[in-house]
N, C-alpha and C positions, 0 to 999 in steps of 0.2 A: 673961674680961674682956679686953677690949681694951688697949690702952696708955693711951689716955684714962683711964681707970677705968670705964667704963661698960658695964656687963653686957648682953650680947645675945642672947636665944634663939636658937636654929638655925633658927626657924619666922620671928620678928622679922628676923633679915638676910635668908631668902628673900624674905616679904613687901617688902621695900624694896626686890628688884631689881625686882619687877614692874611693868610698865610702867602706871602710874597715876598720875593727878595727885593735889596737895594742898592744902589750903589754907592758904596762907602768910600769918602774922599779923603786919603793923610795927605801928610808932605811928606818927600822923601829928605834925606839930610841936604842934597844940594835945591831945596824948597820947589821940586817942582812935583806937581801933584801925582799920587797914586790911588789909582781908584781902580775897587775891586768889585763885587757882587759878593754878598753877602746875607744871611740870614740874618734877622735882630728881633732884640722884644722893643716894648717901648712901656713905661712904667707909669702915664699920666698922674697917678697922684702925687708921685714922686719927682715926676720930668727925668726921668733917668731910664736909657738907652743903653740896651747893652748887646754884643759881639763876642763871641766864644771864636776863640781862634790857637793858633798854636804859640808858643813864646817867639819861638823862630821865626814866624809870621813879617812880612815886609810890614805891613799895617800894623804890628804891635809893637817890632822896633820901632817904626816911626814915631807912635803914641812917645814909647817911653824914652824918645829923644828929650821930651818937653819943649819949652818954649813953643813957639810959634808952631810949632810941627802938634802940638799935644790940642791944638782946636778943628774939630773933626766936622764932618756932614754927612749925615745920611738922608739917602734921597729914593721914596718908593714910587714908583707912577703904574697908571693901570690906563693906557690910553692916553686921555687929556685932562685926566684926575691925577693929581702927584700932591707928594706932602714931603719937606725937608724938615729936618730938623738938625742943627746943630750946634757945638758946644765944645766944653773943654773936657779932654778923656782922661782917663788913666789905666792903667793895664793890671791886675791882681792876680795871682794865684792865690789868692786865702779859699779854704775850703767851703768857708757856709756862702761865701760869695760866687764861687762855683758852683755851687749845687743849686741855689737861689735863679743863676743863668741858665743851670741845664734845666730845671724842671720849668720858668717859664717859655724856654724854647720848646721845650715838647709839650705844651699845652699849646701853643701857638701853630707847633708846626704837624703835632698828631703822631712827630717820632724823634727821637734825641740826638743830639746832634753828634758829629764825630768828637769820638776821645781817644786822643794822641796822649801820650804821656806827658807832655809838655803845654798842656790844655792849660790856657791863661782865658779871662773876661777883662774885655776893654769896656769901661763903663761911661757912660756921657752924662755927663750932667747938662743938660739941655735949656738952652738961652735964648733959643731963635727959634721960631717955626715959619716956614716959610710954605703955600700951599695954594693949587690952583683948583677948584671946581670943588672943593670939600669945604 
């Protein structure tokens, strides 16, 4: 178990460095779901999930609606191998949190991801993993 509390396979943390997108699930304001494809890291010792996206972003707005709207899912599958995780987000432009998201994304993805001028990290703090075949 991690420090979060949330138990990880040794098959589950590999599966999650692998360079694969997800499909990231908000709530739009009238709660009905928005789900996008996305890149992410995933932080095991921390349990903390993160998406670089733009402020103006559907999926950031939604984050930074809160309430109900601010508990997220991302969900990776390769096949009949999939792993969810999800939790409650928040959305940041602080810069060492930015730069923390670009450089595990390009460790993960082997290139940096887009930087829009309005470049925010939706962060998850992650409370749920849900997963089949891993």
């Amino acid at each position: 178990m991690n420090p979060t509390g949330i138990a990880l396979s040794a098959a589950a943390r590999e599966f999650l460095t692998l360079p694969r997108t997800a499909a990231f699930t908000t709530l739009r304001p009238d709660n009905t779901p928005h789900v996008t494809p996305v890149r992410f890291t995933f932080d095991a010792s921390t349990g903390l999930a993160r998406v670089t996206t733009r402020a103006g972003a559907r999926k950031a707005r939604n984050v930074s609606a809160g309430g109900v709207a601010a508990h997220v899912a991302l969900c990776q599958a390769d096949g009949f191998r999939w792993i969810t995780v999800e939790g409650r987000a928040t959305v940041s432009d602080d810069p060492v949190r930015l730069a923390e998201a670009v450089d595990r994304y390009t460790a993960r993805y082997r290139a940096a991801p887009p930087a829009p001028p309005d470049l925010v990290v939706v962060e998850i703090a992650v409370d749920r993993v849900l997963s089949l075949g891993l």
